[in-house]
N, C-alpha and C positions, 0 to 999 in steps of 0.2 A: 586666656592668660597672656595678653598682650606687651603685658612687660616684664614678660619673659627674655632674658637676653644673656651672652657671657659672662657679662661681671657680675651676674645675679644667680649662676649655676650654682653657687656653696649657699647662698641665701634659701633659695630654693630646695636644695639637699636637707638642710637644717625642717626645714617645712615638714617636709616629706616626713622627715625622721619624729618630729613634735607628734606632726598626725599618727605617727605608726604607735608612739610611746604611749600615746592616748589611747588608741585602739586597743591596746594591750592592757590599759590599766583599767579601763572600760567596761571591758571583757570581765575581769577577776573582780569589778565593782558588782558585777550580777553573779558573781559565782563560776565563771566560764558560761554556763547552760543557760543561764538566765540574761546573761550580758552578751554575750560573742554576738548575737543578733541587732541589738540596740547599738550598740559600739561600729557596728558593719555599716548600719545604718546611715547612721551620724558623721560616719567616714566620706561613705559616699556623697552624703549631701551635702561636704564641706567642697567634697571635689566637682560635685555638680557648680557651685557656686564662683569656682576659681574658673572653670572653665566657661561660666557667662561673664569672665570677666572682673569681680569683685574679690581681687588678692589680696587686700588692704583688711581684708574683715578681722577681728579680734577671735581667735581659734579657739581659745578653752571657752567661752564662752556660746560659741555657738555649738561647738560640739556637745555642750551638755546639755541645751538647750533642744536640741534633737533626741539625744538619749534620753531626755525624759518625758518629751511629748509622744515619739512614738514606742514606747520599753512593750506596752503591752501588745500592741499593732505586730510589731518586729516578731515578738514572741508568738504571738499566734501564725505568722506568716511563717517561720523557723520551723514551729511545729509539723507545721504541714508537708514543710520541704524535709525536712528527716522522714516522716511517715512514708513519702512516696519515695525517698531515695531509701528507707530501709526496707523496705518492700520489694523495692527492684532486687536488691543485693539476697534477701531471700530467696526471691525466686530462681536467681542465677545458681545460688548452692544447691536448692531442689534439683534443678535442670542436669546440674553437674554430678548428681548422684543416680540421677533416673536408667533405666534402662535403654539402651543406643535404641531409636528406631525413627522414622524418620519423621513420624509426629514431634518426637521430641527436639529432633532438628531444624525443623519449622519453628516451633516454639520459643528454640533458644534465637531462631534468627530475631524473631518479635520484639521479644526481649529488649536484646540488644539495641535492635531500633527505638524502641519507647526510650529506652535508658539514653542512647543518643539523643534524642530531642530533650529530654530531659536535662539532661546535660547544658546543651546549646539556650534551653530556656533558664536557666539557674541563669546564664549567665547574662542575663537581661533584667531576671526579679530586681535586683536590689535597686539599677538603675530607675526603673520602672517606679520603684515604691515612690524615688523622692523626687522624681521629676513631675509623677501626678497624682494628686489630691484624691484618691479613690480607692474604693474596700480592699480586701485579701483577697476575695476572687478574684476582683476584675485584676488588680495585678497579676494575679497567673495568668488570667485568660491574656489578658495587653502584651507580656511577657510573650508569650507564644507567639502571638499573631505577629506581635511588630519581627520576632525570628524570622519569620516565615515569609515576612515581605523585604527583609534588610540583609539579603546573600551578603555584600560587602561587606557592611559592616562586620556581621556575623564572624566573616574568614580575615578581617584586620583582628578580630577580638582572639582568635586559635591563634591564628599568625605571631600576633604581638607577645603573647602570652609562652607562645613554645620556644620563642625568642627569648623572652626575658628568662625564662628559665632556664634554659643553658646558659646564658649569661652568667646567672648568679649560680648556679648548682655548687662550683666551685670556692665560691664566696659566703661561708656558712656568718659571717658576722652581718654581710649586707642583708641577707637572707633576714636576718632576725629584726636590725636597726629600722631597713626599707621595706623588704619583699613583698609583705601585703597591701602596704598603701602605693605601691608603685603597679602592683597587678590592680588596686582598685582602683587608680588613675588612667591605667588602661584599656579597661572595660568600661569604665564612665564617659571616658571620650567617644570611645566609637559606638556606644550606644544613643550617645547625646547626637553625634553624627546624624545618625537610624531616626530618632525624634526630629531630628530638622526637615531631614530630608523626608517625613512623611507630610512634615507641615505643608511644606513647600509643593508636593505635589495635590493636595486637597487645597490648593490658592489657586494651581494652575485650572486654568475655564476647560470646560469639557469639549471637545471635537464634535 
């Protein structure tokens, strides 16, 4: 985003708020359940695009242009991620009803762990879909691993995000206008970060 500057902060707001307006109408274009995934999509790959530089591009245009190449890709990726995040959330309610012992204390620690990674991986999928040309698995699997090698980034993506959200918590209109295309500009960034910096060291010659 290189021409990014002062007098272009209300220019930029305006942006922000297009893409959010979009994301929203996107969403209720699929029905919420059908769209919220294509629309996330399409978000993110507009923010991937601003942030290699190319701010000039025509936005409803491309935004739809994504939502319709990948509606079915997203959806099936969607699916996947509700199945294992409503699974996790089951298990937690079993855990939380079972009887104390300390198998079941171990278990809820497990849990927990998986459901963190889990977590920390959501927040890579989306990046992950539109930065590489490749199936639903391998975006989970890519999702994961590139986690797992990108601490930084990973802790700018919490960081930024528990940031913005105190931020706005207070602000229930920016909340609605900005709030999701401002979290997915921030997770885009520092994942795109995580992408470079893998590139960069698979250039570097080996010892």
């Amino acid at each position: 985003m290189g021409s990014f500057g002062i007098l272009k902060i209300p220019e930029w707001i305006l942006k922000f708020a297009y893409v959010n307006l979009l994301w929203i109408c996107f969403s209720f274009l699929g029905l919420v359940m059908m769209g919220i995934f294509p629309a996330t999509i399409a978000m993110f790959a507009i923010f991937r695009i601003w942030i290699m530089g190319e701010t000039d591009l025509p936005i409803l245009k491309n935004f739809w242009n994504y939502y319709k190449k990948d509606f079915f890709k997203s959806n099936i990726l969607g699916s996947i991620l509700f199945m294992i995040g409503y699974t996790l959330y089951i298990d937690f309610q079993l855990l939380q009803h079972a009887s104390a012992s300390v198998f079941i204390t171990i278990l809820t620690y497990v849990v927990a762990a998986i459901t963190f990674m889990y977590i920390l991986t959501l927040l890579y999928t989306f990046p992950v879909f539109v930065h590489y040309d490749i199936s639903v698995i391998k975006v989970l699997k890519t999702s994961f691993l590139t986690m797992i090698v990108s601490p930084l980034p990973t802790i700018m993506m919490i960081a930024g995000c528990i940031i913005l959200y105190f931020s706005l918590r207070n602000f229930l209109g920016l909340v609605v206008i900005l709030g999701p295309s401002l979290f997915a500009f921030l997770i885009m960034c520092s994942a795109y970060l995580s992408f470079t910096n893998i590139v960069k060291s698979k250039e570097q010659p080996s010892n």
